[in-house]
PDB file of N, CA, C and O in Angstrom:
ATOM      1  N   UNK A   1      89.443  15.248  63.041  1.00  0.00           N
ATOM      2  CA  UNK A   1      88.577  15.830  62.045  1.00  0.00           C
ATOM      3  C   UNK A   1      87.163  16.062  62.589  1.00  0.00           C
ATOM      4  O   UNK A   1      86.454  16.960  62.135  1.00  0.00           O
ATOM      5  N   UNK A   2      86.824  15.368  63.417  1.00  0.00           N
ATOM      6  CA  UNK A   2      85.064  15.380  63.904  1.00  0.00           C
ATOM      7  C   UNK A   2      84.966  16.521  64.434  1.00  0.00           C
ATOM      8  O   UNK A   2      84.062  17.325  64.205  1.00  0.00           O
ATOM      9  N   UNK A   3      86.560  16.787  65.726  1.00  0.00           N
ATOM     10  CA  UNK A   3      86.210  17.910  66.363  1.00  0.00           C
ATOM     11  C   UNK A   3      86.286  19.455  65.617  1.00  0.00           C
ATOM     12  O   UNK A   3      85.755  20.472  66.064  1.00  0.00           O
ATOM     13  N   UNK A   4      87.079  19.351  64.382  1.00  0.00           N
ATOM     14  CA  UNK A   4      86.940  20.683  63.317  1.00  0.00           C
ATOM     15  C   UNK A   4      85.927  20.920  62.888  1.00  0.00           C
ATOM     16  O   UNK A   4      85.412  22.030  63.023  1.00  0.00           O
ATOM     17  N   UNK A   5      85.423  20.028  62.314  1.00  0.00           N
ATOM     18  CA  UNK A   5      83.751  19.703  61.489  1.00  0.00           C
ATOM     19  C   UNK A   5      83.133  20.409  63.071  1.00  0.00           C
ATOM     20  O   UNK A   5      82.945  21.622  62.982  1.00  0.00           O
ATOM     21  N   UNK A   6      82.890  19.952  64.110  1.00  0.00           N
ATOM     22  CA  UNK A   6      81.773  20.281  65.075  1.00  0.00           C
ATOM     23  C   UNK A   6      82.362  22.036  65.810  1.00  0.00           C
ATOM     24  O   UNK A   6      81.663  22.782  66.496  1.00  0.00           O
ATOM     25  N   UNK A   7      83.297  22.191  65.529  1.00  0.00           N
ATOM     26  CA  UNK A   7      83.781  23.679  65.756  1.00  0.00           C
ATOM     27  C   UNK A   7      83.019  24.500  64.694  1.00  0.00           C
ATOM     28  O   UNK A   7      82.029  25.199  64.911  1.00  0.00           O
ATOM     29  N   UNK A   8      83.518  24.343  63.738  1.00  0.00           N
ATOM     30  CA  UNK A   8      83.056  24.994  62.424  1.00  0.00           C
ATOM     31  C   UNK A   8      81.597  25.053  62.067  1.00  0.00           C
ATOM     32  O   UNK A   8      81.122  25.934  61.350  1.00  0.00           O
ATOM     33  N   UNK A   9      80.739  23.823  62.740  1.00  0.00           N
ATOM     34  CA  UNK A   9      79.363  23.752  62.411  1.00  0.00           C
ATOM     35  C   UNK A   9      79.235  25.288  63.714  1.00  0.00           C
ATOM     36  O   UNK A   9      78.859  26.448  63.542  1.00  0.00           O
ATOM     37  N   UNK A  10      79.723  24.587  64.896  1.00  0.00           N
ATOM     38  CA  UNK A  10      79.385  25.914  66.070  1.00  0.00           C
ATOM     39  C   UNK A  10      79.208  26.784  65.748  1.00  0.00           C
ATOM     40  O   UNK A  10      78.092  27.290  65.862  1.00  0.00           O
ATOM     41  N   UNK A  11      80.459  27.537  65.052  1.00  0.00           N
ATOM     42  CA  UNK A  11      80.776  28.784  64.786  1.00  0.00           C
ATOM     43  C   UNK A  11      79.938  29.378  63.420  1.00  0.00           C
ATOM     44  O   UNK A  11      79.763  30.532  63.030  1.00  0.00           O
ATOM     45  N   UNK A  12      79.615  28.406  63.017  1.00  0.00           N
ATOM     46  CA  UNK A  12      78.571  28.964  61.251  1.00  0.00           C
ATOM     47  C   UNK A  12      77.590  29.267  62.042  1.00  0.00           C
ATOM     48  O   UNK A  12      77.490  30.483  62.201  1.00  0.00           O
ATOM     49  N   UNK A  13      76.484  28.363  62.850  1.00  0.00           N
ATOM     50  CA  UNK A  13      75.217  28.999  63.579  1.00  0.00           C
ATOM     51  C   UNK A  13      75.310  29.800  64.590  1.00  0.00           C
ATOM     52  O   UNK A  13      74.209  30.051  65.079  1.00  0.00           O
ATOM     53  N   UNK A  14      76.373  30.406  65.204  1.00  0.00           N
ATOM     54  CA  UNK A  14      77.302  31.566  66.132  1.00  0.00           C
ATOM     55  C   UNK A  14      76.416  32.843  64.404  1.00  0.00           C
ATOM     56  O   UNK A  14      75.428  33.535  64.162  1.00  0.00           O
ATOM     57  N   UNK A  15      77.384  32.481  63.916  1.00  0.00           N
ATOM     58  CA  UNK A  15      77.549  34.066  63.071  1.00  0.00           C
ATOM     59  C   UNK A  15      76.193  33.664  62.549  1.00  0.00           C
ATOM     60  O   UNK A  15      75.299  34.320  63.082  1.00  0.00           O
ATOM     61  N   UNK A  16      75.756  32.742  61.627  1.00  0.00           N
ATOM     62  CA  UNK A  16      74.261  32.548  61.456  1.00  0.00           C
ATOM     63  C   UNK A  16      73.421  33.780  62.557  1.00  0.00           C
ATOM     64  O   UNK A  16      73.063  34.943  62.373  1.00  0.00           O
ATOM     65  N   UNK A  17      73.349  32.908  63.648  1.00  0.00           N
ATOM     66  CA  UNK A  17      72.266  34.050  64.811  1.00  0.00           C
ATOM     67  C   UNK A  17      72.434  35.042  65.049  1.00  0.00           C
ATOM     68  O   UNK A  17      71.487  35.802  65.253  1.00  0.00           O
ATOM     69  N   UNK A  18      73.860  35.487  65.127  1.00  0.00           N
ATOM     70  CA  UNK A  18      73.885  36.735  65.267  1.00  0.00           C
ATOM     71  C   UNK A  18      73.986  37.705  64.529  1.00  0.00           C
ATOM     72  O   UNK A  18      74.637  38.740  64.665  1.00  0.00           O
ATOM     73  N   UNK A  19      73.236  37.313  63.624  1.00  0.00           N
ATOM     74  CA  UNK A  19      73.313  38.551  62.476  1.00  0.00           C
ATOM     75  C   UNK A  19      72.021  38.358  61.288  1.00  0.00           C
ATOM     76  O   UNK A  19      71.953  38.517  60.070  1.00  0.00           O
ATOM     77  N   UNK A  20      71.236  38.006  62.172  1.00  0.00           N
ATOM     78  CA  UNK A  20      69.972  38.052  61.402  1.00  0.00           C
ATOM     79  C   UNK A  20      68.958  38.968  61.275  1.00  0.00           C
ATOM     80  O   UNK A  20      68.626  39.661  62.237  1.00  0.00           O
ATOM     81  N   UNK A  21      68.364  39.066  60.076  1.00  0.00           N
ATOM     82  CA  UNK A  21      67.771  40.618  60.076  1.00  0.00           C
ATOM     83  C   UNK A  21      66.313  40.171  59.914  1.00  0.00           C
ATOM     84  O   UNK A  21      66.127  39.189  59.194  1.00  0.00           O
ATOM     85  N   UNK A  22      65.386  40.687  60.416  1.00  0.00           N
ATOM     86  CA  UNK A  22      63.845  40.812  60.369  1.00  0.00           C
ATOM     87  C   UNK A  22      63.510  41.640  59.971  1.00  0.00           C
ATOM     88  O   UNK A  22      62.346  41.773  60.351  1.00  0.00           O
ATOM     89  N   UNK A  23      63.952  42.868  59.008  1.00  0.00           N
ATOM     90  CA  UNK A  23      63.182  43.793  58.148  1.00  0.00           C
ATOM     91  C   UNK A  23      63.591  43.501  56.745  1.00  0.00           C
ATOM     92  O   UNK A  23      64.749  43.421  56.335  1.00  0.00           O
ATOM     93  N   UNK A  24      62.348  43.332  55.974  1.00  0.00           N
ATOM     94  CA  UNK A  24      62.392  43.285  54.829  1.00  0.00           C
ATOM     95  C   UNK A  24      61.406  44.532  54.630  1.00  0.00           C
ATOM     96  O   UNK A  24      60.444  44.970  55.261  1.00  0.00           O
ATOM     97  N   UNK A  25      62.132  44.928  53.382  1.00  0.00           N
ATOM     98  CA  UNK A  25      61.474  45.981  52.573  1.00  0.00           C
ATOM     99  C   UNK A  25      60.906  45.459  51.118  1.00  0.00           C
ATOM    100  O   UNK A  25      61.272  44.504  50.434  1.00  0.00           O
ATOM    101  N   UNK A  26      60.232  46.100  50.975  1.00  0.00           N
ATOM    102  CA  UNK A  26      59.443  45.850  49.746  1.00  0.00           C
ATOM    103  C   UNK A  26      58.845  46.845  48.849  1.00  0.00           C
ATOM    104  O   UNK A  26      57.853  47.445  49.263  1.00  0.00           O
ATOM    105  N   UNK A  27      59.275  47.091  47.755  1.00  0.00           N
ATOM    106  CA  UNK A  27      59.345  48.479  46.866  1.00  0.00           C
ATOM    107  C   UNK A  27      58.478  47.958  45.576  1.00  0.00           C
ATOM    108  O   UNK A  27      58.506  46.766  45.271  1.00  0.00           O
ATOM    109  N   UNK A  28      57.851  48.732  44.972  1.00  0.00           N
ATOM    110  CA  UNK A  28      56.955  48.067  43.965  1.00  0.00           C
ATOM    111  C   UNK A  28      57.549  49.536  42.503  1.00  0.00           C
ATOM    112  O   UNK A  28      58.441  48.989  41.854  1.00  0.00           O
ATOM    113  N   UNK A  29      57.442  50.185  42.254  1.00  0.00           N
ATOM    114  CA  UNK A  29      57.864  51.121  41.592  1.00  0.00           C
ATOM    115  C   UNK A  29      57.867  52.513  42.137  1.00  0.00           C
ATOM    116  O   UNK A  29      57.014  52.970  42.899  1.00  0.00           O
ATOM    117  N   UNK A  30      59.072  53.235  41.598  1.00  0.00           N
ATOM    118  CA  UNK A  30      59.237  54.577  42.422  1.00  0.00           C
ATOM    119  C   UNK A  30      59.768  55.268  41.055  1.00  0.00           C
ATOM    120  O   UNK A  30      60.866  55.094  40.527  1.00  0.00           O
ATOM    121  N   UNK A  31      58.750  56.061  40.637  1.00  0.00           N
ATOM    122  CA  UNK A  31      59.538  57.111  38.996  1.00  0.00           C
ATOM    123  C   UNK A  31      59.956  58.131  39.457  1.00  0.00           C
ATOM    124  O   UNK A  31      60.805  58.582  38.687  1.00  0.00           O
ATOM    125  N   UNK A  32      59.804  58.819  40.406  1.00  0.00           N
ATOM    126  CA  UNK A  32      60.403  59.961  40.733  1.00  0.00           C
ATOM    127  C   UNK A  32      62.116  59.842  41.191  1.00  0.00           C
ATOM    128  O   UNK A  32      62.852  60.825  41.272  1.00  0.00           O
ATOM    129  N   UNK A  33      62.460  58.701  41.409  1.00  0.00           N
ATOM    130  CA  UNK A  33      63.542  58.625  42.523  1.00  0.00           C
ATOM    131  C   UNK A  33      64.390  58.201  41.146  1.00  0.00           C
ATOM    132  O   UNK A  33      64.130  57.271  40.382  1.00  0.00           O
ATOM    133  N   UNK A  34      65.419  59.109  41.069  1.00  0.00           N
ATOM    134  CA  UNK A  34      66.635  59.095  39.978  1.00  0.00           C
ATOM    135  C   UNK A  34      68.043  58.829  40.196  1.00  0.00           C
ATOM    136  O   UNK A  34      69.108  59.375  39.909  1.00  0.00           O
ATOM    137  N   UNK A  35      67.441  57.206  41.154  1.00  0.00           N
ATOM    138  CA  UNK A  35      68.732  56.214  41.401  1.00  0.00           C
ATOM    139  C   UNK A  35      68.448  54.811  40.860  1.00  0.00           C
ATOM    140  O   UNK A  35      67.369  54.243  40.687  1.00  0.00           O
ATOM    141  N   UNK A  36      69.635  54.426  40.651  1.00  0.00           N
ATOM    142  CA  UNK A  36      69.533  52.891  39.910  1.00  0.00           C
ATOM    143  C   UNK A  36      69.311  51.844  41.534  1.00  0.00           C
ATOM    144  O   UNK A  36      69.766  52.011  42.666  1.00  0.00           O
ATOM    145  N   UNK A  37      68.483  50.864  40.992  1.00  0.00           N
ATOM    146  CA  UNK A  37      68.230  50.177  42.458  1.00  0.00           C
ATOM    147  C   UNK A  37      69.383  48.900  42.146  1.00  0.00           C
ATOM    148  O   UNK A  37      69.436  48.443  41.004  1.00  0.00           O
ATOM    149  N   UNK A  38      70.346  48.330  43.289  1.00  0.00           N
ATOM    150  CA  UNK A  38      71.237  47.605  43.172  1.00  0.00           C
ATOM    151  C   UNK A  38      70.726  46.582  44.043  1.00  0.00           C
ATOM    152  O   UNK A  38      70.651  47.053  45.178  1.00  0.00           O
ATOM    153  N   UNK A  39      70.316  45.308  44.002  1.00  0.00           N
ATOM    154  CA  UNK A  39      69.978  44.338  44.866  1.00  0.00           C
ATOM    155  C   UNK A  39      71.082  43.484  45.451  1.00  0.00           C
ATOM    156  O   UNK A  39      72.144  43.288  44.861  1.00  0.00           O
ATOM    157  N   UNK A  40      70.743  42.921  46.790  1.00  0.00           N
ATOM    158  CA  UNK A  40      71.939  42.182  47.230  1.00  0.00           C
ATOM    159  C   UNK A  40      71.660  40.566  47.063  1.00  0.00           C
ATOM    160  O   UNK A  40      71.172  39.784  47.879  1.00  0.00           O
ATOM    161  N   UNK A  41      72.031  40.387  46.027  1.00  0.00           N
ATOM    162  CA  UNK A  41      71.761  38.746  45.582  1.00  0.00           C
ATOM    163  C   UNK A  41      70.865  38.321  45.559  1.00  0.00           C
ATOM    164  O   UNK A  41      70.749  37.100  45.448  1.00  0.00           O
ATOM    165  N   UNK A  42      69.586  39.330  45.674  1.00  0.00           N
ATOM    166  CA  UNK A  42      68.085  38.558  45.379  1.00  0.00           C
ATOM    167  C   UNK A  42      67.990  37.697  46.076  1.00  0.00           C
ATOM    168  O   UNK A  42      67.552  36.633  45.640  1.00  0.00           O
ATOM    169  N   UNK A  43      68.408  37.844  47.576  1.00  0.00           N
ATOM    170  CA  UNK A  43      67.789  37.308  48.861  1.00  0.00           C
ATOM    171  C   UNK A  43      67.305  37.754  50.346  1.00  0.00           C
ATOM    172  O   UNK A  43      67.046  38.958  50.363  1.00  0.00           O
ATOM    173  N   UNK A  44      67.168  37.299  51.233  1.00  0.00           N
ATOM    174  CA  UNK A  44      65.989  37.950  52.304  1.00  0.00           C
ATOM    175  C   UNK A  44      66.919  37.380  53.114  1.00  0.00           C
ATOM    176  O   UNK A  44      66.278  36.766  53.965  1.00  0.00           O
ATOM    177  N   UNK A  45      68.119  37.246  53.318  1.00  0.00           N
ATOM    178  CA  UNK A  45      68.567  37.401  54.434  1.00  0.00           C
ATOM    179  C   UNK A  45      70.365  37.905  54.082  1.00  0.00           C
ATOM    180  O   UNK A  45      70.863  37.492  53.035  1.00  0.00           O
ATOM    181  N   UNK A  46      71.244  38.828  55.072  1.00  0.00           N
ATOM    182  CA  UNK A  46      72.728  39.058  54.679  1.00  0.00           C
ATOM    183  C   UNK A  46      73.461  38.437  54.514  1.00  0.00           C
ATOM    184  O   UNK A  46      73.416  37.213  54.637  1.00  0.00           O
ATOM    185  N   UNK A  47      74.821  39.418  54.017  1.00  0.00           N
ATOM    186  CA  UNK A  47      75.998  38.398  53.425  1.00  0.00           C
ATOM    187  C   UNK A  47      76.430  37.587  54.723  1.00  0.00           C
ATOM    188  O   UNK A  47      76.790  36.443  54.446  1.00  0.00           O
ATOM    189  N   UNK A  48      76.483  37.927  56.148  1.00  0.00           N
ATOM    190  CA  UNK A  48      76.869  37.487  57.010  1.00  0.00           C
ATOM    191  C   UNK A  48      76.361  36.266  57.790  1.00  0.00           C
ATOM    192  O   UNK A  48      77.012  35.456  58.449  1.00  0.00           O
ATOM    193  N   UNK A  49      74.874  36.337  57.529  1.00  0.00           N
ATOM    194  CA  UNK A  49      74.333  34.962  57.724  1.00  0.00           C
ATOM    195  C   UNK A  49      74.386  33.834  56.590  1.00  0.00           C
ATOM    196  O   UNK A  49      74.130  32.641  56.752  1.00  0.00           O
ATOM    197  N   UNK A  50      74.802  34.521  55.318  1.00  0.00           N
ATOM    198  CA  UNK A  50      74.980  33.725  54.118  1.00  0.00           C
ATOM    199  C   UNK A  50      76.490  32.972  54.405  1.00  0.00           C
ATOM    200  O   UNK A  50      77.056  31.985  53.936  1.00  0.00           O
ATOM    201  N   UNK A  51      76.735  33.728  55.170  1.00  0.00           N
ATOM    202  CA  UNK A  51      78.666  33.566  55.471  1.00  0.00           C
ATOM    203  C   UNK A  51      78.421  32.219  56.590  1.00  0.00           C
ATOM    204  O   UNK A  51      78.653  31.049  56.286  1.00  0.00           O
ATOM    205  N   UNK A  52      78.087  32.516  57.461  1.00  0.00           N
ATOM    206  CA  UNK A  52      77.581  31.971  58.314  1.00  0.00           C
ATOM    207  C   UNK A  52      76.864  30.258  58.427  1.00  0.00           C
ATOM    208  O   UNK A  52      77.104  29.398  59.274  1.00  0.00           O
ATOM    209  N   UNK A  53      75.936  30.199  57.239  1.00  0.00           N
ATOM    210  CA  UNK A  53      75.352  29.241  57.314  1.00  0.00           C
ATOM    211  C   UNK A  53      76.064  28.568  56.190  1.00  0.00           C
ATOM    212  O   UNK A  53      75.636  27.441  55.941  1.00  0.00           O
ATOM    213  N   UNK A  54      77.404  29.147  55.189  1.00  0.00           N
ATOM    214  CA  UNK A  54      78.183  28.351  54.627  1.00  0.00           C
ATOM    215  C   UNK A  54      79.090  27.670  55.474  1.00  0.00           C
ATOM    216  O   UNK A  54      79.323  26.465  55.380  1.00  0.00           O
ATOM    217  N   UNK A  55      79.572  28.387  56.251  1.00  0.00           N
ATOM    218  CA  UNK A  55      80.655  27.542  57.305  1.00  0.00           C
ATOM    219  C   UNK A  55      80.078  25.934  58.031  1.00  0.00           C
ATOM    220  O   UNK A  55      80.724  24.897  58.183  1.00  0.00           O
ATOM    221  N   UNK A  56      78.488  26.267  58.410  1.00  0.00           N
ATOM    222  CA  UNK A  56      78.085  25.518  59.103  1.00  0.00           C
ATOM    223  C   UNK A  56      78.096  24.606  58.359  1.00  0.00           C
ATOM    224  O   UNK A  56      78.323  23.519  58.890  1.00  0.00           O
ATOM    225  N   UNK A  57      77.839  24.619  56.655  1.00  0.00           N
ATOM    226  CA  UNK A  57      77.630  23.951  56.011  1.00  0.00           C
ATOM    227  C   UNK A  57      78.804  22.793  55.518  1.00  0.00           C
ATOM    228  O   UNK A  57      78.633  21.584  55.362  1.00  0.00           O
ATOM    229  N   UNK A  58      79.805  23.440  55.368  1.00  0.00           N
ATOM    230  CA  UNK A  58      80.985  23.185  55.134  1.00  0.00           C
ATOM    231  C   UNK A  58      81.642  22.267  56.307  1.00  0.00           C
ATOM    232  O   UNK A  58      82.440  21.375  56.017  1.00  0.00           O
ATOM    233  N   UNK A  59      81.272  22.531  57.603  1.00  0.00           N
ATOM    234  CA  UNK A  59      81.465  21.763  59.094  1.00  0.00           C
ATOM    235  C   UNK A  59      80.627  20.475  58.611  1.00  0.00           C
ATOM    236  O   UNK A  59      81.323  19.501  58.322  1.00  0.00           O
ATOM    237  N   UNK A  60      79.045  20.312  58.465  1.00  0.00           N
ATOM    238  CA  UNK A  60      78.581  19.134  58.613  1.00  0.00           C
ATOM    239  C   UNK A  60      79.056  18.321  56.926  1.00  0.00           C
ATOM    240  O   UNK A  60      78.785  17.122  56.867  1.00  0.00           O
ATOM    241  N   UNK A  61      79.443  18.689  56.187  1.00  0.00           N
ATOM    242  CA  UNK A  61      80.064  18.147  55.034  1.00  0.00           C
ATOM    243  C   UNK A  61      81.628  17.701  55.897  1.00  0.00           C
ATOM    244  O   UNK A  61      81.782  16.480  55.879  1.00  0.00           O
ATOM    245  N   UNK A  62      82.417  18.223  56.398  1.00  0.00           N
ATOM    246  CA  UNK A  62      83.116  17.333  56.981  1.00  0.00           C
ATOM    247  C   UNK A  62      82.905  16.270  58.301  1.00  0.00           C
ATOM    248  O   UNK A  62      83.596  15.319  58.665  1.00  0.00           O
ATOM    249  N   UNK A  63      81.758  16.797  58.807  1.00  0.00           N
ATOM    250  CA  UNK A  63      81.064  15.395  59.561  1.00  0.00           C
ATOM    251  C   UNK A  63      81.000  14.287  58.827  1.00  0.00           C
ATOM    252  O   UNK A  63      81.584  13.210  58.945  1.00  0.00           O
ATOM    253  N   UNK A  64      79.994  14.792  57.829  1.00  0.00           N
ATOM    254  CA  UNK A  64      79.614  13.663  56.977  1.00  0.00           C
ATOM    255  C   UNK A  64      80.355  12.878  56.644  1.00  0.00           C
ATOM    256  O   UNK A  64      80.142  11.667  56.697  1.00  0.00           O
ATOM    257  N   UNK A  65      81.953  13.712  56.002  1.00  0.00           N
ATOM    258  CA  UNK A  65      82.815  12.578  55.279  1.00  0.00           C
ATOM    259  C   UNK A  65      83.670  11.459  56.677  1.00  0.00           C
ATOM    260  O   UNK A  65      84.125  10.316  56.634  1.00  0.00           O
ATOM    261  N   UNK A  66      83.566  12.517  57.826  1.00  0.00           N
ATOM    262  CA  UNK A  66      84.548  11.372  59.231  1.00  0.00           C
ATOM    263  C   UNK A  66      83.709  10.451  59.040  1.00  0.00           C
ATOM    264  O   UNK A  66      83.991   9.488  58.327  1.00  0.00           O
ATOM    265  N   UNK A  67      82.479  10.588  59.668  1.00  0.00           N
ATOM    266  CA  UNK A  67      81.252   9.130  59.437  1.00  0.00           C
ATOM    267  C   UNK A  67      81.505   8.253  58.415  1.00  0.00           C
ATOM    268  O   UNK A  67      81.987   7.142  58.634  1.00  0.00           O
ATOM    269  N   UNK A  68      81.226   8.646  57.323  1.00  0.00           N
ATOM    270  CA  UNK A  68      81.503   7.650  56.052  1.00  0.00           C
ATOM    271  C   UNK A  68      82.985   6.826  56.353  1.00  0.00           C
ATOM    272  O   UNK A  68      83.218   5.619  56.300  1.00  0.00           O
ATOM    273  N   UNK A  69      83.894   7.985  56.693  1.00  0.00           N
ATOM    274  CA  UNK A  69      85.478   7.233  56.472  1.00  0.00           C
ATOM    275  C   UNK A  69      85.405   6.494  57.544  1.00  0.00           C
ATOM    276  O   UNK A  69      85.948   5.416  57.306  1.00  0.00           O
ATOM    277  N   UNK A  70      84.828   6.568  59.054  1.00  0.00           N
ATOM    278  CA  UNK A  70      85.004   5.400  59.634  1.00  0.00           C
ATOM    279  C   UNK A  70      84.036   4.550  59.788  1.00  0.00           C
ATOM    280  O   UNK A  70      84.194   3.676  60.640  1.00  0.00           O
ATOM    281  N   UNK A  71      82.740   4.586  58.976  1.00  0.00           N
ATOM    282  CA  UNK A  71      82.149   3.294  58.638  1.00  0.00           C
ATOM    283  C   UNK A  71      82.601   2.204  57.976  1.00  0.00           C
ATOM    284  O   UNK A  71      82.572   1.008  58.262  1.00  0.00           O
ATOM    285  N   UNK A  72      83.104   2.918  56.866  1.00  0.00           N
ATOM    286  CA  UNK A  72      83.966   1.994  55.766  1.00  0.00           C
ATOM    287  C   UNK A  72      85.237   1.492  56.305  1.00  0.00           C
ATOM    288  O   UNK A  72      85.904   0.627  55.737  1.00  0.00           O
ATOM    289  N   UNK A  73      85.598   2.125  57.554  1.00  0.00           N
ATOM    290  CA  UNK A  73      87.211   1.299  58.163  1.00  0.00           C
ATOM    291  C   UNK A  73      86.515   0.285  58.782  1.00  0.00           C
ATOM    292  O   UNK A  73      87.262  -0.652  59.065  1.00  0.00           O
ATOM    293  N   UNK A  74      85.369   0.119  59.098  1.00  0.00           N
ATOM    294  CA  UNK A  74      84.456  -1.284  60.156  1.00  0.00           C
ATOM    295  C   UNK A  74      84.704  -2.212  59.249  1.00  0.00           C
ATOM    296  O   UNK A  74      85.708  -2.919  59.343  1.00  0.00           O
ATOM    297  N   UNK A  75      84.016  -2.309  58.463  1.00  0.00           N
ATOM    298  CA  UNK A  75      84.611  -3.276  57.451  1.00  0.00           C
ATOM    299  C   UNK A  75      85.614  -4.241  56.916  1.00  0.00           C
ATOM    300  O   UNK A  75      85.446  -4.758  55.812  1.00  0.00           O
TER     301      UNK A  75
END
């Protein structure tokens, strides 16, 4: 299990980095323009680093639980 958890953390900050964006735009009102504006989740960075830094997330949540489970086997 440690070594899935530490694959999976790898691979979340893999897709994390490589797909990070440094342009933000910023629009304040536009009346002329006769399109509906669709936002992408009302955040500043993509679905792919969102993808990304869930996996990693999901990896150190199974770190976490190997640690716990073999602290509590010391016992």
């Amino acid at each position: 299990m440690p070594l899935l958890g530490l694959i999976a953390v790898v691979a979340g900050v893999i897709v994390a980095w490589s797909n990070l964006e440094t342009n933000v735009g910023w629009f304040a009102y536009a009346p002329l323009s006769n399109e509906v504006f669709v936002g992408d989740n009302g955040s500043f960075i993509s679905k792919e680093t969102q993808l990304g830094l869930g996996i990693a997330g999901i990896g150190l949540l199974l770190l976490a639980f190997w640690a716990g489970l073999a602290m509590g086997r010391r016992r």
